[in-house]
C-alpha positions as CSV (number, residue, x, y, z in Angstrom):
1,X,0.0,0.0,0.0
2,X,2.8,2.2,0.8
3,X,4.6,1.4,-2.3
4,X,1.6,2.3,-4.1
5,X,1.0,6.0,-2.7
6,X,4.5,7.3,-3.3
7,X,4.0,5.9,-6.9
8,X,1.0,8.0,-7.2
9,X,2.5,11.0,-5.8
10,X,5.6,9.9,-8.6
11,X,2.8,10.4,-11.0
12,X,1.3,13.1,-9.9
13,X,4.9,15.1,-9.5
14,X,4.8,14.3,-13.6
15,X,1.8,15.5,-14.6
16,X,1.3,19.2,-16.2
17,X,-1.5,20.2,-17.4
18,X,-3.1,23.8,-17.6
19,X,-6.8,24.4,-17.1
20,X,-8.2,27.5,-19.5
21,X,-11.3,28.8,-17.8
22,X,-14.1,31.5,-19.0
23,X,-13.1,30.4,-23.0
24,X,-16.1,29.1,-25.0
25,X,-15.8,26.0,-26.5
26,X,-19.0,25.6,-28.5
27,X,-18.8,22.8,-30.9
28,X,-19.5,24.2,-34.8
29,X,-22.8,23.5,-36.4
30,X,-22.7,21.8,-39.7
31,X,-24.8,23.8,-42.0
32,X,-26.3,23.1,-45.6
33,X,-23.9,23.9,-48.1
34,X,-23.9,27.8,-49.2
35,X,-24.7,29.1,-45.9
36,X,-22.9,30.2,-42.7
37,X,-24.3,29.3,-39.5
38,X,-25.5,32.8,-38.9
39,X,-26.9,33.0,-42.2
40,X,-28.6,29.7,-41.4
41,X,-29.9,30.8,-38.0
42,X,-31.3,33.8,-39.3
43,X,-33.3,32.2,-42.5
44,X,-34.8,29.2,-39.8
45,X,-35.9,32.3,-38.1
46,X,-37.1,34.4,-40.8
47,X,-39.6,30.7,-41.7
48,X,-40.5,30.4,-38.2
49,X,-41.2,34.4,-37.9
50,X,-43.7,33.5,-40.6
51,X,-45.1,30.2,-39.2
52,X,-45.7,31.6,-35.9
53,X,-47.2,35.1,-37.1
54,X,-48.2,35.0,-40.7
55,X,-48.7,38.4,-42.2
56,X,-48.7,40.1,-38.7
57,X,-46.3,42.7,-38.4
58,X,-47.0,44.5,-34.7
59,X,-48.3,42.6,-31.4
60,X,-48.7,44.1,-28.5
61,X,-46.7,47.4,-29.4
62,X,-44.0,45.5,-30.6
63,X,-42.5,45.4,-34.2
64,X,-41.9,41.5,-34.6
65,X,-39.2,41.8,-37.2
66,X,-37.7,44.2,-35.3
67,X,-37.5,42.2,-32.1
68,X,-36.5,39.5,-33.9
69,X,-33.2,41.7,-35.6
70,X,-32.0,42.6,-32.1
71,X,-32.1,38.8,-30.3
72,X,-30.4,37.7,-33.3
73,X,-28.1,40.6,-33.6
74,X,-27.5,39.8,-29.7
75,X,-26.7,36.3,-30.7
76,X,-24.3,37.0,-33.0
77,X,-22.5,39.2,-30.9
78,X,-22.1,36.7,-27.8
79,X,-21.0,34.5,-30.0
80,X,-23.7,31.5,-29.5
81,X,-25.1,30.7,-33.2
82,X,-23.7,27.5,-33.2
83,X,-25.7,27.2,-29.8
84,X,-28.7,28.1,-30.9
85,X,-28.2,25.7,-33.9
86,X,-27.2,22.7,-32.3
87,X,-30.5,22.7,-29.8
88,X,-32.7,23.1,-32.8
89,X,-31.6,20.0,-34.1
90,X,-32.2,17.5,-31.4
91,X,-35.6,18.8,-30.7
92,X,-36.2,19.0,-34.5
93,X,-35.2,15.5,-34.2
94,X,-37.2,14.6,-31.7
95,X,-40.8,16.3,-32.6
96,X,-40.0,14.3,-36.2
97,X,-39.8,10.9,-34.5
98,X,-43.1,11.9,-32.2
99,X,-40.7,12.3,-29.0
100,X,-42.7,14.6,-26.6
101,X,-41.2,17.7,-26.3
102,X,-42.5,20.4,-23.1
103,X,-43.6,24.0,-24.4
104,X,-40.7,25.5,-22.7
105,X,-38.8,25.6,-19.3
106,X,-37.3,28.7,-17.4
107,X,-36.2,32.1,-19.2
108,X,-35.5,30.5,-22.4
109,X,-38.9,31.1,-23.3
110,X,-39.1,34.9,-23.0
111,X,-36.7,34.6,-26.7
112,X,-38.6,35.1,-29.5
113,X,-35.9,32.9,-31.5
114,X,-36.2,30.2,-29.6
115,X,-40.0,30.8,-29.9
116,X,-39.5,30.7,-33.8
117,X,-37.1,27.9,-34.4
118,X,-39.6,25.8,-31.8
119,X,-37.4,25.6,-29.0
120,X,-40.0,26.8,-27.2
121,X,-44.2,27.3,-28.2
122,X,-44.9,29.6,-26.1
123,X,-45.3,33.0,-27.7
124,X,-43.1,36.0,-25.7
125,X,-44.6,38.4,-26.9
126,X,-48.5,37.4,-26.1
127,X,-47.0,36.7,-22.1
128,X,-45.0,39.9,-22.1
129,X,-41.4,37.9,-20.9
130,X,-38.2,39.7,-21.6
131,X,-35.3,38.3,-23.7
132,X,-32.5,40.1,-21.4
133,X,-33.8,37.7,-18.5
134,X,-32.6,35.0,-21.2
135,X,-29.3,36.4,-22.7
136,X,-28.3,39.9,-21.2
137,X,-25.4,41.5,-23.3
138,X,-24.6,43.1,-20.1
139,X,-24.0,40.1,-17.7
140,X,-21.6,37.3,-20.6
141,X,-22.8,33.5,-19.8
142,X,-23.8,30.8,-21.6
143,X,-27.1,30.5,-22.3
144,X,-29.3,27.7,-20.6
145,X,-32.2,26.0,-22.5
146,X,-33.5,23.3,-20.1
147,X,-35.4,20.9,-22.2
148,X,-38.2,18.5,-21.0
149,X,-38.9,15.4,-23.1
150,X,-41.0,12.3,-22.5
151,X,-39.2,10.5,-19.9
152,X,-39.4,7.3,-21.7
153,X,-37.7,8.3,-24.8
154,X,-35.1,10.7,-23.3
155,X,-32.8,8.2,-24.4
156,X,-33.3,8.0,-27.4
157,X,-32.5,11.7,-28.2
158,X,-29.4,11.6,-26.5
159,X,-28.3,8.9,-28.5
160,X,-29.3,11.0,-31.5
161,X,-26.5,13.8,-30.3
162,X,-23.9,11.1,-29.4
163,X,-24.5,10.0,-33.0
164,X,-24.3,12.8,-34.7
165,X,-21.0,14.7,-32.9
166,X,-19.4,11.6,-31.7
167,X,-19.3,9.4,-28.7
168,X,-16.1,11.0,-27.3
169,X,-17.0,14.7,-27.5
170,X,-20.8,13.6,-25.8
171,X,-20.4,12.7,-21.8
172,X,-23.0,12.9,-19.1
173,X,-21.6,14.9,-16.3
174,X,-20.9,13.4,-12.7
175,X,-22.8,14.6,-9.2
176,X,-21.6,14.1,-6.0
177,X,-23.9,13.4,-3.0
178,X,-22.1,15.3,-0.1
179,X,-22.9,14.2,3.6
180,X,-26.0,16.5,5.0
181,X,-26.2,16.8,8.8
182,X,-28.1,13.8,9.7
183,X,-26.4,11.4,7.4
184,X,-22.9,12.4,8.6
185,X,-24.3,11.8,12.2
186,X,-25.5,8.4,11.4
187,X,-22.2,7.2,8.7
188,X,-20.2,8.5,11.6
189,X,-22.1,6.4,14.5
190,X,-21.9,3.4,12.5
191,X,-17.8,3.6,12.2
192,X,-17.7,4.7,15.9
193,X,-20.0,1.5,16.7
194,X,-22.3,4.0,19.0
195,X,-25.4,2.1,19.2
196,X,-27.9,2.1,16.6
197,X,-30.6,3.4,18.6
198,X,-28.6,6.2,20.2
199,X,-27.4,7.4,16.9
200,X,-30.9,7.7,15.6
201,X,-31.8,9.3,18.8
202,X,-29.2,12.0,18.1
203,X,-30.0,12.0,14.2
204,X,-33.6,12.7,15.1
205,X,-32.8,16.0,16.8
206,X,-31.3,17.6,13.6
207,X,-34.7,19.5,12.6
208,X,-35.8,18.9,8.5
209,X,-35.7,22.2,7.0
210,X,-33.6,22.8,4.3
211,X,-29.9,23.4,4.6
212,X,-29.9,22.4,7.5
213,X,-26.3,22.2,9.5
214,X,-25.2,20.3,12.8
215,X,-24.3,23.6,14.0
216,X,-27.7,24.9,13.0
217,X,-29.3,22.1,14.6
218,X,-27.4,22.8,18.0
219,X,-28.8,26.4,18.1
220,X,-32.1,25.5,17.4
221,X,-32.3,22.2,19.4
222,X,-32.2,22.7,23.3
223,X,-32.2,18.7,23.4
224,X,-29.1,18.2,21.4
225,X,-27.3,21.1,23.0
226,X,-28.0,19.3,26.2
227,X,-26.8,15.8,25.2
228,X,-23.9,17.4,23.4
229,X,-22.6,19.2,26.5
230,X,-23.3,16.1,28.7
231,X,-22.4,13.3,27.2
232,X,-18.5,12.7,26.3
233,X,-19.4,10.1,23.6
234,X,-22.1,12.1,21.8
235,X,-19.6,15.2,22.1
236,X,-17.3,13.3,20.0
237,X,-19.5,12.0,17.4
238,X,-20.8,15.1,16.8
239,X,-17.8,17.1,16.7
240,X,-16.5,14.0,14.3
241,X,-19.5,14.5,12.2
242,X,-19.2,18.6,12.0
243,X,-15.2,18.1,10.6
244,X,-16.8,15.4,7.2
245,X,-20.3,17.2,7.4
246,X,-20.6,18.8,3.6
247,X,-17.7,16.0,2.1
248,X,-18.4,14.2,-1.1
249,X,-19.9,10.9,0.5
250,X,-20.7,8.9,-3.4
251,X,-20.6,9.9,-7.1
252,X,-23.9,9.5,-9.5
253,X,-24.8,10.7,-12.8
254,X,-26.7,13.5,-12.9
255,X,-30.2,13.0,-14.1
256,X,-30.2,15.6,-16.8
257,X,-26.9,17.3,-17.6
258,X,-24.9,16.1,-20.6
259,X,-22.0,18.0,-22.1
260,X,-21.5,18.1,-25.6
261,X,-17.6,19.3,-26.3
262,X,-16.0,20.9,-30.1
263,X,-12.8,18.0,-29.4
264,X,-12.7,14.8,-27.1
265,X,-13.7,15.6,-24.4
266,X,-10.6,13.7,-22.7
267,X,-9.0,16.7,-23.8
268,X,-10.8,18.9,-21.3
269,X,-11.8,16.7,-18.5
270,X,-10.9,13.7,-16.7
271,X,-13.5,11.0,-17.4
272,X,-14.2,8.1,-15.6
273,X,-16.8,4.9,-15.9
274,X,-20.3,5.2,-14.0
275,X,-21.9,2.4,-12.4
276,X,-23.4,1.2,-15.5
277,X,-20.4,1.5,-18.0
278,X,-21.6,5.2,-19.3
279,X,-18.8,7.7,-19.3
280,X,-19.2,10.4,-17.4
281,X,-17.0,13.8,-16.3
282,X,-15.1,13.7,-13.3
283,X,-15.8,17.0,-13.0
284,X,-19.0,18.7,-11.8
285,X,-21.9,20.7,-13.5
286,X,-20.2,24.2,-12.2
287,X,-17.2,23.2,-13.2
288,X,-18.0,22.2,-16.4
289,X,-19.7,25.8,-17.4
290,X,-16.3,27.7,-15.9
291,X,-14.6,26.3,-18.1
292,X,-16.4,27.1,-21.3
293,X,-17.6,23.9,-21.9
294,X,-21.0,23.1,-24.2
295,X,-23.7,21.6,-21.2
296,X,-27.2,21.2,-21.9
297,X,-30.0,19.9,-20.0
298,X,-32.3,16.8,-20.6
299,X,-34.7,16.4,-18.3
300,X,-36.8,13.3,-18.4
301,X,-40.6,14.3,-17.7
302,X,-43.4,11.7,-16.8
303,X,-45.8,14.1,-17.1
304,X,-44.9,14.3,-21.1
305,X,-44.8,10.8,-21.1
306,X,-48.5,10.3,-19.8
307,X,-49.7,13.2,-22.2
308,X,-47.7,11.1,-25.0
309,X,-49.7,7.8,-24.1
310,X,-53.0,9.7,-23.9
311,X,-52.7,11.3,-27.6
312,X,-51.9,8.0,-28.6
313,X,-54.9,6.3,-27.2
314,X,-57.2,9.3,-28.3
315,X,-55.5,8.7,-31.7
316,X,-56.4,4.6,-31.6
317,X,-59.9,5.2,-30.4
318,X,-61.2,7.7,-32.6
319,X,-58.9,8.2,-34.9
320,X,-57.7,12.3,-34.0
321,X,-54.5,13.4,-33.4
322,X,-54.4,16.3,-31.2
323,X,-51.8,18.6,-30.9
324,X,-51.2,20.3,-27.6
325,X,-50.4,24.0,-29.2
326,X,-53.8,23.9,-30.8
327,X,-55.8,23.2,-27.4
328,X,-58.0,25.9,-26.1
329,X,-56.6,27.5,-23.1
330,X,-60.0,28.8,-22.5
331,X,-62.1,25.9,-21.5
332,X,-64.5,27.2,-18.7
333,X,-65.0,23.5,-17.4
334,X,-61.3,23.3,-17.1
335,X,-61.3,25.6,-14.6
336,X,-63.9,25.0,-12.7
337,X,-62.4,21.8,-12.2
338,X,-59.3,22.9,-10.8
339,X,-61.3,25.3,-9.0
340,X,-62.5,22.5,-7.2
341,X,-59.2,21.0,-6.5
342,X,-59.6,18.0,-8.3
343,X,-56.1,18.3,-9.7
344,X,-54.9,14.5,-9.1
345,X,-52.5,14.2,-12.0
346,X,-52.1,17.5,-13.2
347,X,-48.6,18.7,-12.9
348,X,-47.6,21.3,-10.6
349,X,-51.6,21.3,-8.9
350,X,-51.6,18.0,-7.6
351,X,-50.4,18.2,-3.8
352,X,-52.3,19.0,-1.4
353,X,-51.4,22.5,-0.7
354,X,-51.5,23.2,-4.1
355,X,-55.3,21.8,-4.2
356,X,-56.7,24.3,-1.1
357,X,-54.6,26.7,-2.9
358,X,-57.0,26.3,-6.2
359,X,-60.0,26.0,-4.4
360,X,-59.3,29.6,-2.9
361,X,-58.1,30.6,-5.8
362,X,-60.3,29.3,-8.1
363,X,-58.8,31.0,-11.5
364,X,-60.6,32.0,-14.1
365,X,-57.7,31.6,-17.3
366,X,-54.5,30.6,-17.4
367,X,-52.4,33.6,-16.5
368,X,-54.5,33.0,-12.6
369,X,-52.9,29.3,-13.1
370,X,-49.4,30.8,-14.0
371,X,-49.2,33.3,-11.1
372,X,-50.8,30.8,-8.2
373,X,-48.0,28.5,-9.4
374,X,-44.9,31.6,-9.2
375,X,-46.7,32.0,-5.8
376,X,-46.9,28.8,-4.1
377,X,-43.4,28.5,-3.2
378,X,-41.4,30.1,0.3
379,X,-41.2,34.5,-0.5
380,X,-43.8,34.8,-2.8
381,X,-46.7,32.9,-0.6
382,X,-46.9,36.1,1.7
383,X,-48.6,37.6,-1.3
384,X,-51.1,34.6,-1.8
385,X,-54.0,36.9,0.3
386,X,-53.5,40.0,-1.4
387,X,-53.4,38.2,-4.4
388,X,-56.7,36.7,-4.2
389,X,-58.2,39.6,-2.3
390,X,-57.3,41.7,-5.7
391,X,-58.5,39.2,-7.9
392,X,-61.9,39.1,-6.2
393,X,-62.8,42.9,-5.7
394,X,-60.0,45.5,-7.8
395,X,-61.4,48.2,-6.1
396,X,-59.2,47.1,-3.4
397,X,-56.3,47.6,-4.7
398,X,-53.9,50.1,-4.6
399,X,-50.9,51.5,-6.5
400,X,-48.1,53.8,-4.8
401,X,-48.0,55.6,-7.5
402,X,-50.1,55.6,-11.3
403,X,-47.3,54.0,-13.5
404,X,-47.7,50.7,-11.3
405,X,-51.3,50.2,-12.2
406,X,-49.9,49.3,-16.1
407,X,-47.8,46.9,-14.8
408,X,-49.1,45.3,-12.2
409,X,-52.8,45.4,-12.8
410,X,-52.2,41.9,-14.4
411,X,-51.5,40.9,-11.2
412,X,-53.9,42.1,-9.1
413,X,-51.2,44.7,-7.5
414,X,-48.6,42.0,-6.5
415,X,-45.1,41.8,-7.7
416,X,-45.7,38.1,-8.7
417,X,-42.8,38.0,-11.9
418,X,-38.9,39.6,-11.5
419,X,-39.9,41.6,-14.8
420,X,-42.4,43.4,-13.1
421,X,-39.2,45.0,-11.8
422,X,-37.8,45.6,-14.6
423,X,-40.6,47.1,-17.0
């Protein structure tokens, strides 16, 4: 064993290598013959400008082409075509081999040229979302287009990019579970061969709230403060536990992120071989964006997946295929359902909070729908009874000053959305 670690550090003496952070390393796009890939992006645009529009110039105050000009123009200038190319393609692929794709996740969907190369469907300019919240020239990062597809068949869409750049410049990307307070207490009382009931005893103090600490957990727990000052052995296995506590405790891959690289990727990471065989990075998600490095999201959605089987079995029974951009979004007996809080199944409306929510909600389209959901999470839920206070008698509400009534009359005089700020 000996022998072995001063050969490692004999190897480790000989290594040089130089990491080059905050360079982008965006693999080229190929395009069609005739064309450059901004020349390409632009006339994919131009189509879908026209497919999404028609002949309709101006929406909501806002000069379509024009908007369109200055995303791409912002594009250009940041240097992520080839980005904006290389996503189009798998979920081209995708909606051609009747892989569910969702309508659009996080600030992606306030672009309008992600709306027209359907990246996204839903429309930014009918929802009012902001493309700097997406890509600000102000503030350089990569861009980040999480995409949902149907879980089932997540797979196969991967294997689609793997094919088509190369199974050496296409690696998931590793995740490490650290050790959280109450895990570190228990790994620890196991290798100190403390009792197994006393350990849980101890474990059991730690309160569940989120990022929780052991030295949170001895400020807010007069029980474990007590056994910690009185009791030697618990001393130790907690003061133990507090040095690993936040330690990398097992390596997974991580359920969505995949990094697609311009070379082998062996030439920017260390790679190693998961569980199952796959290859994965050594290095983590943050990592992998300092240093320039292509990563995209797919997320595997069930949701999308029991939406796929239910077209299909609409499509066997009667013999209609619907399409889910094409469904009324103002079905009165759709709310009133959720109104009711019969919402077993529906995505984002099915726990139980979520249901009394609805039912004292009870919205009336789908921008009620969009807000209860921005407001049902820790922050925002203060404003859940002025909310529905404004939404149920507007003479109640009240604006500090008249410019705020344009903006947040939508919603009922809460800041609900971050561009509310902004507008």
């Amino acid at each position: 064993a000996l022998e072995a670690i001063e050969n490692t550090h004999k190897i480790a003496e000989r290594c040089n290598v130089e990491i080059v952070f905050g360079e982008q390393k965006v693999p080229k796009f190929d395009v069609p013959e005739g064309y450059d890939a901004y020349s390409y992006l632009t006339k994919l645009c131009e189509e879908g400008l026209k497919k999404r529009y028609g002949d309709q110039e101006v929406k909501e105050g806002i000069c379509l082409k024009e908007r369109l000009e200055y995303e791409l123009t912002t594009i250009k200038n940041m240097g992520y075509v080839d980005y904006f190319l290389i996503v189009w393609d798998f979920i081209k692929y995708a909606k051609d081999h009747q892989i569910a794709v969702g309508p659009g996740r996080g600030s992606a969907a306030g672009s309008i040229v992600s709306y027209c190369l359907e990246i996204t469907d839903i429309d930014p300019i009918r929802y009012n979302l902001l493309f700097e919240r997406f890509l600000n020239p102000e503030r350089v990062s990569m861009p980040d287009i999480d995409v949902d597809f149907c879980f089932e068949r997540r797979q196969e869409v991967i294997d689609y990019v793997v094919g088509k750049y190369g199974k050496e410049k296409v690696v998931q990307i590793v995740t490490f579970g650290t050790m959280a307070a109450k895990a570190v207490i228990r790994d620890v009382g196991r290798v100190l061969d403390i009792s197994y009931a006393v350990v849980d005893s101890v474990a059991k103090m730690i309160p569940n709230e989120l990022n929780m600490t052991i030295d949170k957990a001895l400020k807010a727990s007069k029980d474990l403060r007590d056994i910690y000052t009185n009791d030697p052995q618990i001393q130790y296995l907690i003061d133990m536990s507090k040095r690993l506590e936040g330690l990398p405790r097992h390596s997974s891959m991580h359920a969505a992120g995949v990094v697609i690289g311009q070379e082998a990727l062996d030439e920017y990471v260390p790679l190693a071989k998961a569980s199952d065989d796959a290859i994965v990075t050594q290095f983590t998600m943050t990592t992998i964006e300092q240093l320039g490095l292509l990563k995209m999201d797919f997320l595997g959605l069930r949701t999308l997946t029991v939406i796929q089987n239910a077209i299909s079995l609409i499509e066997d029974r009667i013999g209609r295929r619907l399409e889910l951009h094409q469904i009324d979004y103002d079905d009165k007996k759709v709310f009133e359902l959720i109104s009711s809080g019969k919402t077993e199944g529906i995505f984002q409306l099915e726990s139980s909070g979520m249901k009394s929510f609805m039912k004292e909600l009870k919205p009336e389209n789908l921008e009620d729908i969009i807000a209860g959901i921005s407001l049902y999470r820790p922050g925002p839920m203060d404003f859940i009874p002025k909310y529905i206070q404004g939404k149920n008698d507007r003479h109640l509400i009240q604006y500090t000053c008249p410019q705020l009534e344009k903006i947040l009359s939508p919603t009922y005089g809460c800041i609900v959305y971050q561009g509310a700020t902004r507008s």
